[in-house]
Every structure is written in structure tokens, then in C-alpha cells.
N, C-alpha and C positions, 0 to 999 in steps of 0.2 A: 255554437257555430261549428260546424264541421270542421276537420283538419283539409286543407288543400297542399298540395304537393310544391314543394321550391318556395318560390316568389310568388305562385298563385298563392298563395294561405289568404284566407280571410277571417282572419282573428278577432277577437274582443279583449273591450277591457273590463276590470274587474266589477264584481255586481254593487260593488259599492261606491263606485263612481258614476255610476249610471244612475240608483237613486240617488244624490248629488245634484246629479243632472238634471233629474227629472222634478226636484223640490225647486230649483232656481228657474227653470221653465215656468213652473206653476206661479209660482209670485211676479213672476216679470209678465203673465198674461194680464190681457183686460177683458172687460164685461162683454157681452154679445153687442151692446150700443154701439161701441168704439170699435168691435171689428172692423166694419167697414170703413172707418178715417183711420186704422192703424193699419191696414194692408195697404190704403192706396198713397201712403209712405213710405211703406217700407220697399225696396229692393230686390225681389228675392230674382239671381242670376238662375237662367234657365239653359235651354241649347245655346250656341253659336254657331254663324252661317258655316255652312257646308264649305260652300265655294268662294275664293275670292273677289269673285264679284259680286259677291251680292255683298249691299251696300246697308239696309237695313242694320238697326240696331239690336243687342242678345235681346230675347227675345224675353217678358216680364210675366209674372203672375197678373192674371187679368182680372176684371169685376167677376167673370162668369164663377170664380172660385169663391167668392165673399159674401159673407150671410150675412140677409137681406137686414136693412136699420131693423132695431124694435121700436116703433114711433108708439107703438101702445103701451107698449110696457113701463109701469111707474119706477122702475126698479128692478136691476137684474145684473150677476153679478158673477164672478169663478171661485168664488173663497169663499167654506161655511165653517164658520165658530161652531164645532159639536162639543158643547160639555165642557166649554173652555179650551178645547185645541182648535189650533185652525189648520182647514183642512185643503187640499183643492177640490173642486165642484162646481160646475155651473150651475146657477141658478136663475128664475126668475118670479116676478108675481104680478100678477093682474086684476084690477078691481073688478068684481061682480055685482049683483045688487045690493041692495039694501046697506053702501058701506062696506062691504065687506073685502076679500082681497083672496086670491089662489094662488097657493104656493106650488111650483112648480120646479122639480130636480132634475138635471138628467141621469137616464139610469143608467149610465155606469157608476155616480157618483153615490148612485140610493142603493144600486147592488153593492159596494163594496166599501161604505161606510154601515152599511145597516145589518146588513148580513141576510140581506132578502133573497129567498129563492123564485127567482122566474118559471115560472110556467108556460108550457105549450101553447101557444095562439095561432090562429091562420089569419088574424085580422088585429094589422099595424095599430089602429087607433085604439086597442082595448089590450093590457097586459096583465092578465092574472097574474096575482101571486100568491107566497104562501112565508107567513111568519108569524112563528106560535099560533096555528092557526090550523083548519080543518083545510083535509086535501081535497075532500069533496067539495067543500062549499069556498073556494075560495076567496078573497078578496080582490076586486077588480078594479084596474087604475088608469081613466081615459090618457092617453099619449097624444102630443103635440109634438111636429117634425118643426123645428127651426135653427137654421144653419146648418151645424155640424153637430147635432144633437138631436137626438129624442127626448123629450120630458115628461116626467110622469106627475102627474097632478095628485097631488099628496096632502091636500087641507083635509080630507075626513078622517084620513087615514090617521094623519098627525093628530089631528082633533080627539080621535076616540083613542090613543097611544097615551093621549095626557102633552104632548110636548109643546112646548112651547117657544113661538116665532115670531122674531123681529130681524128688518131689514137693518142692515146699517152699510150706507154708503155700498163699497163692493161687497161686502160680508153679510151673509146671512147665519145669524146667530140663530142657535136652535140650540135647546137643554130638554133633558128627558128624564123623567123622573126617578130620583133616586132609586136602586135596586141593589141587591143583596145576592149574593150566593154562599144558600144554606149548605149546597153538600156537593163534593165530589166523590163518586163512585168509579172504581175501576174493577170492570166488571169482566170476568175468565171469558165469558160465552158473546159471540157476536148477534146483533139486534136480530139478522137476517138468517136465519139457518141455512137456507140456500147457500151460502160463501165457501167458498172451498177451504181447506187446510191450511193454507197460506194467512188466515184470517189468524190476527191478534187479536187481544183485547183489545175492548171497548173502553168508550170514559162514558158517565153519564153525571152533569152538571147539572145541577137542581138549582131553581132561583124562584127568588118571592113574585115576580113580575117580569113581564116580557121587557127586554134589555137589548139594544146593537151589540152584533160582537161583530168581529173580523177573524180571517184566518191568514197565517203571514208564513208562506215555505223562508226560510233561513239555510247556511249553508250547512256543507258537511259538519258529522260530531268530528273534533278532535279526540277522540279516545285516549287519554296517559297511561300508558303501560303501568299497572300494578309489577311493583318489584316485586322479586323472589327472597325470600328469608334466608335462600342458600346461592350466594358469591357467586360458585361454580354454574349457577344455572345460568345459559343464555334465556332471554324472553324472546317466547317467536313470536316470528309478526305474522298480523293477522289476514287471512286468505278470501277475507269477506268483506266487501264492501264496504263502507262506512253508514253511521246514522242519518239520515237529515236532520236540523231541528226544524220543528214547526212551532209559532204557538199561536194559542188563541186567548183575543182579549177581548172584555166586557165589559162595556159600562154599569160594571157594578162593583161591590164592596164585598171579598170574602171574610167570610169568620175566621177571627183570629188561629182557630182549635185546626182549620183547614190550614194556614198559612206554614204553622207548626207540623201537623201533616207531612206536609212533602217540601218540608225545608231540607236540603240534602246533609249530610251528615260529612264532614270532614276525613278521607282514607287512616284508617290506622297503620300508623308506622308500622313497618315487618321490624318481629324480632330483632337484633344483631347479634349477629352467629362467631367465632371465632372459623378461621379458616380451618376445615376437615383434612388434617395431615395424612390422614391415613389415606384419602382419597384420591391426594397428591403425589402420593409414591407408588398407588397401585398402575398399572398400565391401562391405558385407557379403553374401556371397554366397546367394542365391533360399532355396538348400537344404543342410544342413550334411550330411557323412558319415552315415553309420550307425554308432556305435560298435560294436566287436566283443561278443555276448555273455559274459556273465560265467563263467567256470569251473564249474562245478558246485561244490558241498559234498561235501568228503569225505564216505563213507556213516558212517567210523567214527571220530569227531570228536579221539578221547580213550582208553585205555587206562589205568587206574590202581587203587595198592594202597589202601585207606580199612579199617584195621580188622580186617583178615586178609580182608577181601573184595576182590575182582576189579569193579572197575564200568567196564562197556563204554559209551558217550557215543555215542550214534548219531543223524543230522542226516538225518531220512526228509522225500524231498516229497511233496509232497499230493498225496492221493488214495491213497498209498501208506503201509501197516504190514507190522510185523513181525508172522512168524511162527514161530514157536521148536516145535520137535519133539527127541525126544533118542534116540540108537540107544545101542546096546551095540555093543560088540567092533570098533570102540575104544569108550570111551564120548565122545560126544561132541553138543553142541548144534547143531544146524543150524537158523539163522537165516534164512527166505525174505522177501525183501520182495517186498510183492506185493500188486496192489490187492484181492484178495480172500482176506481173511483170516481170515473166521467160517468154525470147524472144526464141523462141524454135528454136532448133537447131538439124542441123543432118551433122556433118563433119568428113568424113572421113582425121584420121589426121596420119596415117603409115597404111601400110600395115598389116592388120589383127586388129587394133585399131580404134575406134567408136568410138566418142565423141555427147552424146544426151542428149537433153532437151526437156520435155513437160509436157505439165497436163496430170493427170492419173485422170478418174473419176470415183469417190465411191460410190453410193446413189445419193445423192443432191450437193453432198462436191466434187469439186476439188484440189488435190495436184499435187505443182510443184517437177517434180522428173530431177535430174540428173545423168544421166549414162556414163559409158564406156563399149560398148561391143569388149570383147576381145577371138580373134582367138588365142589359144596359139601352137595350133596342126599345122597351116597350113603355119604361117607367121614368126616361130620363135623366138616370145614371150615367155617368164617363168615369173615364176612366186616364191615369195620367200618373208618367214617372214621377215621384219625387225624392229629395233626396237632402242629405245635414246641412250642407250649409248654402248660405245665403247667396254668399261670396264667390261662389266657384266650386270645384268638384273634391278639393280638401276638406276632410272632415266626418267624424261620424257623431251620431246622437239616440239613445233611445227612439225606439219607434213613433210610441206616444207623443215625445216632445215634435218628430220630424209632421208626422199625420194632425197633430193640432194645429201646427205654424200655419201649413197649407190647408187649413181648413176642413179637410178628409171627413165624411163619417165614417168612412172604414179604410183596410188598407194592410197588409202584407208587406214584410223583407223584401229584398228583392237579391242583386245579384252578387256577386264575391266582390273581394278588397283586399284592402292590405292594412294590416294594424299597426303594426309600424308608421306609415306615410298617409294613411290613413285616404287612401287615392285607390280609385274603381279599376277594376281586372273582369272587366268585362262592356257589352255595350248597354248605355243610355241612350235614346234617342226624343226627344218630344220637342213636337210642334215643326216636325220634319227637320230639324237640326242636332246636330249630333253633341252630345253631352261629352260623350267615354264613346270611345271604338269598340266594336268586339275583338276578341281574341283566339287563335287556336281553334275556330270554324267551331265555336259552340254552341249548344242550342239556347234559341232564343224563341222569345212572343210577339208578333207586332200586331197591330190594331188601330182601327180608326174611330171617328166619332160617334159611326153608322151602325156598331157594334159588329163588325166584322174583325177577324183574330185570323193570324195565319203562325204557324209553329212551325221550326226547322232548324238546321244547323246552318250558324250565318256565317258572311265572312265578310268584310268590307275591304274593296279592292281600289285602292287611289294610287295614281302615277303621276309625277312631275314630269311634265312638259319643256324643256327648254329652248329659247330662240331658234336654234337649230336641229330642232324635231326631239332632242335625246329624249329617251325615257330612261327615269328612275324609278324605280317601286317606292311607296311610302307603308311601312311595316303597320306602323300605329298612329292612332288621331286619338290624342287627350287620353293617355292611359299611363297606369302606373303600369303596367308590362314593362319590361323593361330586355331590349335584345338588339345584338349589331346590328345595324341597318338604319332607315330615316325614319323618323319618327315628328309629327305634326301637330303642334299646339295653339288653338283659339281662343277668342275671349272667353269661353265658354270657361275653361280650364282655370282663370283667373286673373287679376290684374296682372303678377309677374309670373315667369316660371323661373325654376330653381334646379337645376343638375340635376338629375337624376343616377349618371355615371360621373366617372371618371372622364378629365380630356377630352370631351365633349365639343363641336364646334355647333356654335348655335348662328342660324340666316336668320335675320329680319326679313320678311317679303311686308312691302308696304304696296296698296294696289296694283299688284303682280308685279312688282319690281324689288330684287335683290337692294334695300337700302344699307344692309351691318352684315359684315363677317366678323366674329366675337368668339373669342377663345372662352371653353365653360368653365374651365378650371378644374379646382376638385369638388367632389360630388359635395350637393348642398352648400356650393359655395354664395358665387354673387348673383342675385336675385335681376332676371332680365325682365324688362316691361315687352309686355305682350300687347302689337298695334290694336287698338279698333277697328283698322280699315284693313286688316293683316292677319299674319299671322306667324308665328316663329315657326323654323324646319331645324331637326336639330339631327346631327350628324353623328353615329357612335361607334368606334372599333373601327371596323374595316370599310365602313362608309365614310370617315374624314377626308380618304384620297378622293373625295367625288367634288368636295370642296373646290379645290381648281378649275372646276367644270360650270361653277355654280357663281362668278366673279359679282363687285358689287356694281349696279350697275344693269343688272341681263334682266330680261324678263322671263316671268315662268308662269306656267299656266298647271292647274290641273283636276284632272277626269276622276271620278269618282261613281261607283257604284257597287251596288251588292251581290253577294252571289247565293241560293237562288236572288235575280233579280224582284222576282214578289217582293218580297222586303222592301224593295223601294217605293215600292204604294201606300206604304204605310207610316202617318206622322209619327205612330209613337213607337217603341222599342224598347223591351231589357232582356238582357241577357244573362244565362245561369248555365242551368246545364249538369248533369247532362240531360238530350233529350230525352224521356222515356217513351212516348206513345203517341202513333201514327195513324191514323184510319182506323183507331181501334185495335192496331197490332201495338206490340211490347218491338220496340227499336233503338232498344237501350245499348249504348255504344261509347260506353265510358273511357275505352282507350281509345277513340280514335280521335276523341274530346279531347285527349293530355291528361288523363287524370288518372293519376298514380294506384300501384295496386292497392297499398292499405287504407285510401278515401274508398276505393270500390268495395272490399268487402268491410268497411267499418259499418257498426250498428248506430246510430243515432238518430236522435228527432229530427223530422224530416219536413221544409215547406214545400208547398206546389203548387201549382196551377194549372188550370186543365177548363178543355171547352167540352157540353155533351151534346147529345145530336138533336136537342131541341135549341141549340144553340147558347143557353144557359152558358155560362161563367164560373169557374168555381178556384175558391182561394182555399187549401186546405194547411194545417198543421196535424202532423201525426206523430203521436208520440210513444213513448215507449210500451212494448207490448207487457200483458200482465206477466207478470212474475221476471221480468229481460230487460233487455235492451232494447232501442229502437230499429225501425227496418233496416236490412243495406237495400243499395240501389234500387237491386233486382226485386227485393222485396214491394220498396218505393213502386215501380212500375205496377206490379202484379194490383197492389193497391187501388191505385189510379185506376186499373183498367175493369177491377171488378167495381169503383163506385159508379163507372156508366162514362169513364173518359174516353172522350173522342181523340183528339189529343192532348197529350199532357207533358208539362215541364218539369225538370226540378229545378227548386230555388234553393240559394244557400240555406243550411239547415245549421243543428246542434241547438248551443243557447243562442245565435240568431233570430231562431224561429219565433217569430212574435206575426199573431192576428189581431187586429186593431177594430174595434170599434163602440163608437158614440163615446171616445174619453177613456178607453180600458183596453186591454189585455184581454182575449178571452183564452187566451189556452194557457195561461201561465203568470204566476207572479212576477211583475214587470222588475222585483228586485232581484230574479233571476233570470232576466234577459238582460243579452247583449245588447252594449252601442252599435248600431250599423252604418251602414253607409245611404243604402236605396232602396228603393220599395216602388211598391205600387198602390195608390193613391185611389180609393171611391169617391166621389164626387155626385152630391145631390141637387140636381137645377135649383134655383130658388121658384118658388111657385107665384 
């Protein structure tokens, strides 16, 4: 996540609370059957009214979000027993002739349990692939769209793999037959001679038979300083980025002889020196040595058996990933590390939805960007905030977990937060009811159902009304922003609200009438119930004196609208920022947004959104260029506008950055993304 300036920050927590998060998600779902009777139970809190008069209830996730019953399906299910672990996966299976039955995955769960590479397609219902297997001829696997999934029909495939399937209750148990790994090779020369200088070694893994592996990014190496044999020496620290670990594991069994290999070896103790007196009485010399630099890190840290699996422990530096490919005859994985690792991609994966990958090139600098371009006008696509929790606007969640609740096939971050309070700094709007305010006239997206998008810098302008004409300005609606003046809380926001300052006075307005004058106390003290038919106004600093103006008792009314006005034509709404691109110009205007010098020239991964002039949709994540960092702003802009943006936004970025689709992450290990707060939501009609 990027750094935001003050109280804007919209921070994370750590990556290992997030997988956490995302294991207790996966167990607490149900099968595709019970979708539909488990959303139209569940809750989930949306906008609230705008206006006090409107009487209507918050407004709920509807059927149009809920995938269709599966009346045919004998069995179908989110948890697959691989090899004795269980995993998350939707599944399901369908009888054919003769007896017989089709097993069906979806493929995020066949990409990223199996280690399958996708291939290029321009037509949804057929998805080549390639595993152990010829690039020419490859293997081709018809897809079925249902729900919130793609699925890829995998009885031949499984059948000629050797594996073997059974249903049980939610769990689809699948075993795959025993496999070995004869040899790890670490090889000086990279597969690809093309690769620039930056190219390390290679690995190349040899095995008796084609095997699933996975590949898992892990956090920074902690490096331990090797002591000095000499007291007097300080150890410098080091001016170079840290390792990643990566590793990759296989459903297979390595030879003991390999295990031994690359079992690491325990540091030998340095000498013990008596203290050099002589060294201690001379005066100290201008300038000391240069110590020699430190040894490299082994690239492959670790070899070991865990469970009948193979897990390789790899210590990659920065700027540098692995890249895993698999051949036949032998069968074996080739490992390339290399700074430029996005295998580019262009697959059409539904109707009207684009799945892409490539380098965008800048000046000298190339970035890897991934996208979805999405037809929302032509194929039946919407589109729709959503956001962590259920309950109100408290709360963040992995993407994955937030994009599966709501059903999503796909889906994007969305706007800044606060990690702390864990409450939106910016605007929400859907189903023309306002979630979160915007803030500090930043730019924003809005759109309707008709697939029309409008891009600008918003501002939402509400005044309170009293009996006797007065206007008051109201600063903010349902934000963690936090600044003197009045500030406005709806159901939307959640059953109670809770301080947010200090000495706070908080109004009850119950159908436009002043019911409670209530002192807040101190911040995050006593927790006030927020009416149905109302809404709280809560007074801060140097608006308390307005208080007396405001008796219990009076009536108040109030006007609400946006600025530009466009905005108001549109149900849905988020807000980020800043804006980058106008009509096709770069109108990146970061300070006038509020946002600090060192957010504007920071380098990091970057989300975005952007519309092109065939009207096309597009959700990008871009990440860090080869051999660097990721873009700043202006970079961000330039980006956008050379992939063909018409207009374009930024969205929170950093470890934020998560693109969602069909069950997965596609720019990133979900155990390196961030909890967030909001997104934006793909939505596929039921047919």
C-alpha cells in the first residue's frame, strides 16, 4: 500500500494475517448449491439514504449478485483433498453417458494448485494449456461460466495424468501418483540467452514423472551479520536491498543424496582474538580499511522432504524472480531467475472480459502491467462497490475473501483507509446512496448500469438547514477523515458510531428533528446508536459553539449535492486519486489533491482504472520496473496514457494492489497482499 500523508495513510496489516484470513474465509465458504440460500441470509450492509427523508431501508445485496442453483449438478463443492492436504477450490461434477461423470475445476484453483501454465485464447469456452507438455501442440480444456467462476473440465486430462477422483460430501479428493525427484541442477548459464546481465542462475529439477508443484513469494531474507574475528572491527550494514525467499514445492519425493546436498551447513564460530594493545595505544588512523564484501546467498537456501512433498527454499535479490516453465522428455522444471518475469498473456476468459499481461515501455525502463479489459455494455457485465464488512464501513479483509463474499468474478482495490480504525478516507457511493464521503475534492470514477463512466475531481457539498433558514456546512458524511467542523453519520456507517475526537458533541436528528444533544466524551469512548429513520451530526472543535443553535427539539433539513454536478447522475462511486488523465491529456495534480511530497515522488506498485475510446474498461496493476522500483505518479500517468486511456484514475497502490479473478490474485501472491478496505466488484448476469 502506498504511504498517505497524516491521517490520510491507508495502511496494512501484516502478510501473515491476511493468509489467516484468507484460510478461515476458505473453510467457512459453501458449495456453489447453497450460494444462493446462503446470501439470501445473509446481511451484507450497503449505502444509506442520502437524505432524511427518504424512508426506505439500507439498501441489501440483491438476487442480481447470486449464482444461479446448480439443479444438475450431482455434486459440487469449495475444498479439494490434494495428496492428503486440503485445499480451497471450487469444484464440481456432472454425469455424462454411459455412467460416467466430468470433473470440473475452477481455474484459479487448477492454476494454482497444479502449476498449470495458461495460454493465449481469444475464445472463452476453450483454454489451452501447457504442463509437461509441447508448446506447439497443446492440451485444450472446454470452460463452463457458472457463478463466480470459470471451470475447466479436467476428466481426460486427470484420466491420462494417472489421478485419481472422488467426491466426498464438500471435498473433492484427488491423489496423483507417486513421483520422485532424481536431480537438482544449479546451472551458471540462463535457459534464454537473450536475458540481460542482471540474469542469475538457473535451477533445473529433474523428475521421474510429471508432478503439481506451486510457487509461493515469502518475505524479506533476514540476513545475520557474520562476526569479525577482530573486536575492533565494526560490521557495516548493508546498502543493498534484502533477499526475497521464494520456494517451490512438488508433489514429489527427493533422493536422500539431494536432501544432503543443500542441507545448509551451520556458520563457524570466528576465531577468539585477545584484544590488539598495540592497536589501542596507537592513534586512530584518518581512514579505516574497506571491509571485503559479504559472499553472496546461496540461490537455493534449503532442500527438504515435509509430507511427501519436495520444498525447495530459494534466497532471490532484488529486483530479481523466479520463473518456472516445465518440458517433457525428461520431464523436468526449469527454474529462470530473472528480472523480467511476467509471461505475457492475452486470454479471453467470459464474454466481454480480457485477461492481459505485458511490459509497457517508458524511456529506457520497462513495466510489467496487468490488466482486465472489461465490456460492460455489450456482454452483461456490471460493475459495483464493494467492500470488508458486512456490518458497516469498519473493517478490512483480503481482496479475495471481500470479491468471493460478493460473489465477483473479478475485481480491483479500490480507495485509501486508515489502518488504525480501519474506516474509508475517501468516497463510496452505490445504488445512489452514499457509503463514505469523498474528501479533499479528489479524484474519483462514477458509472452506471448502461456502462457509462464519468472521471473527475469530486466534492460533496451538504448544508444543514435550520427552522430559521441558518446554514451550516456539513464537512463530511460517514468518513474516517477527521477535521473541525460537522461531520454526518448514517446507517450506512453502522449500528452505533463511536468518537472519533476528543469533546465531541453528538445530535440525534430523528425524522428531521433534533431528538439528543449527548456529550462524546473522549475519543472512542461511549458507543452512540445510530437512528434508522436518522441520522447522527456530530459537532468537533470550533463547531460545538453551533450547538446552541441546534436545541433539542428544532427541525433541520438538508441539501446535498456534488460538485462537478455529473456525479450526481451516477448510482455508483469510489474515490482514490489522484486524478491522472483527461480527454487523453496527463492532469495529474497531486497537490491540489492534498497529497504530500514524498506520496508524489514515491516509487511503488501501482492500481488503476481507466476508460479507452472504444469505451472498453480497464483495471490495471503495475509493478515494479525491471531492475527498480515501481512508477511515481507521473510515471503512473504517462503509463495509462500510452496503454490507450482515455481517462484514467489512480487507485490505492503498494501491497494493496491486488487484481481478482475467478478465485485468485493474478498480479501477486495473495500472501503478499494487503488487507483492504474497498474495491471494485465484476459482476457476471446469470444467463
Amino acid at each position: 500500500m502506498v504511504k498517505m500523508p497524516n491521517c490520510c495513510q491507508s495502511l496494512i496489516g501484516d502478510s501473515s494475517a491476511n493468509a489467516k484470513g484468507e484460510r478461515r474465509f476458505f473453510r467457512a465458504s459453501v458449495s456453489p448449491i447453497l450460494l444462493t440460500a446462503l446470501c439470501l441470509t445473509t446481511t451484507c450492509a450497503t449505502n444509506a439514504q442520502e437524505s432524511p427523508k427518504t424512508t426506505k431501508s439500507t439498501p441489501r445485496l440483491t438476487s442480481q449478485l447470486l449464482a444461479p442453483a446448480l439443479t444438475s449438478v450431482p455434486s459440487s463443492g469449495n475444498q479439494i483433498s490434494f495428496n492428503g492436504r486440503t485445499l480451497p477450490g471450487t469444484w464440481l461434477q456432472r454425469p455424462r453417458k454411459a455412467g460416467q461423470i466430468t470433473t470440473h475445476l475452477s481455474d484459479g484453483a487448477f492454476r494454482q494448485l497444479i502449476g498449470v501454465n495458461f495460454l493465449n485464447s481469444s475464445d472463452w469456452a476453450r483454454q489451452p494449456i501447457q504442463w509437461f507438455s509441447s508448446l506447439t501442440k497443446p492440451v485444450v480444456l472446454t470452460t463452463k461460466l457458472l457463478g463466480a467462476y470459470r471451470y475447466l473440465d479436467i476428466t481426460n486430462f486427470a484420466q491420462t495424468s494417472g489421478w485419481q477422483i472422488q467426491a466426498n460430501g464438500n471435498t473433492l479428493v484427488i491423489a496423483t501418483p507417486k513421483a520422485q525427484v532424481t536431480n537438482i541442477i544449479q546451472s551458471q548459464q540462463p535457459s534464454d540467452a537473450s536475458v540481460t546481465p542482471l540474469q542469475q542462475a538457473g535451477i533445473l529439477v529433474d523428475l521421474d514423472r510429471p508432478t503439481p508443484w506451486q510457487l509461493t513469494q515469502g518475505s524479506t531474507v533476514k540476513k545475520i551479520p557474520t562476526p569479525s574475528s577482530d573486536p575492533d572491527t565494526l560490521t557495516p550494514k548493508s546498502t543493498v536491498p534484502p533477499n526475497r525467499e521464494w520456494t517451490i514445492t512438488l508433489d514429489a519425493i527427493a533422493d536422500p543424496v539431494l536432501i544432503e546436498r543443500y542441507t545448509p551447513q551451520p556458520p563457524a564460530a570466528p576465531p577468539t582474538l585477545l584484544p590488539n594493545l598495540l592497536k589501542q595505544l596507537l592513534p586512530a588512523t584518518p581512514t579505516q580499511p574497506i571491509p571485503p564484501a559479504p559472499a553472496p546467498e546461496p540461490l537455493i537456501q534449503q532442500v527438504e522432504v515435509v509430507k511427501n512433498q519436495t520444498i525447495i527454499s530459494l534466497s532471490v535479490p532484488f529486483g530479481l524472480s523466479p520463473q518456472v516453465s516445465t518440458v517433457a522428455n525428461p520431464n523436468r522444471l526449469i527454474i529462470d531467475i530473472r528480472p523480467d518475469t511476467l509471461e505475457e498473456r492475452d486470454i479471453t476468459w467470459s464474454p466481454g472480459l480480457r485477461w492481459r499481461q505485458h511490459y509497457v515501455n517508458l524511456g529506457t525502463d520497462r513495466f510489467p502491467v496487468v490488466w482486465l479489459e472489461v465490456n460492460p455494455r455489450k456482454f452483461g457485465l456490471t460493475l459495483k462497490p464493494i467492500w470488508a464488512s458486512p456490518d458497516g464501513v469498519a473493517g478490512t479483509a483480503p481482496l479475495i475473501q471481500t470479491a468471493q463474499r460478493y460473489l465477483a468474478v473479478a475485481g480491483i482495490n479500490g480507495g485509501y483507509f486508515n489502518r488504525n480504525n480501519r474506516l474509508p478516507l475517501g468516497a463510496i457511493r452505490r445504488d445512489s446512496q452514499w457509503l463514505s464521503g469523498p474528501i479533499l475534492n479528489r479524484g474519483a470514477i462514477a458509472w452506471n448500469d448502461s456502462g457509462q463512466f464519468y472521471f473527475g475531481r469530486l466534492t460533496l457539498e451538504e448544508t444543514l438547514i435550520t427552522a430559521n433558514d441558518q446554514r451550516l456546512p456539513i464537512l463530511f458524511l460517514n468518513s474516517g477523515y477527521v477535521q473541525s467542523g460537522i461531520a454526518r453519520y448514517t446507517p450506512a456507517w453502522g449500528a452505533t458510531y463511536t468518537p472519533l475526537t476528543d469533546n465531541e458533541i453528538i445530535l440525534v436528528v430523528q425524522k428531521d428533528q433534533i431528538t439528543e444533544q449527548l456529550p462524546g466524551g473522549k475519543i472512542g469512548g461511549m458507543a452512540v446508536p445510530i437512528p434508522q429513520d436518522g441520522y447522527l451530526l456530530t459537532l468537533r472543535a470550533n463547531a460545538a459553539s453551533a450547538a446552541s443553535q441546534l436545541s433539542i427539539g428544532s427541525t433541520v433539513r438538508i441539501s446535498s449535492t456534488t460538485a462537478p454536478t455529473d456525479f450526481s447522475r451516477y448510482p455508483y462511486i469510489i474515490g482514490a486519486g489522484p486524478l491522472l488523465v483527461q480527454n487523453r491529456q496527463i492532469v495529474l495534480d497531486a497537490k491540489s489533491e492534498k497529497f504530500s511530497n514524498a506520496f508524489i515522488a514515491e516509487k511503488a506498485i501501482r492500481s488503476g482504472i481507466c476508460t479507452t475510446v472504444t469505451g472498453t474498461l480497464m483495471i490495471t496493476a503495475i509493478h515494479n520496473r525491471v531492475g527498480g522500483y515501481g512508477p511515481t505518479l507521473a510515471e503512473h500517468a504517462q503509463l495509462m496514457q500510452l496503454m490507450g486511456c482515455v481517462d484514467a484514475l489512480n487507485l490505492d497502490g503498494g501491497s494493496s494492489t491486488s487484481l481478482y479473478l475467478g478465485g485468485q490474485l493474478l498480479n501477486r501472491s495473495p500472501t503478499t497482499a494487503a488487507r483492504v478496505h474497498n474495491g471494485i466488484g465484476i459482476f457476471l448476469k446469470p444467463q
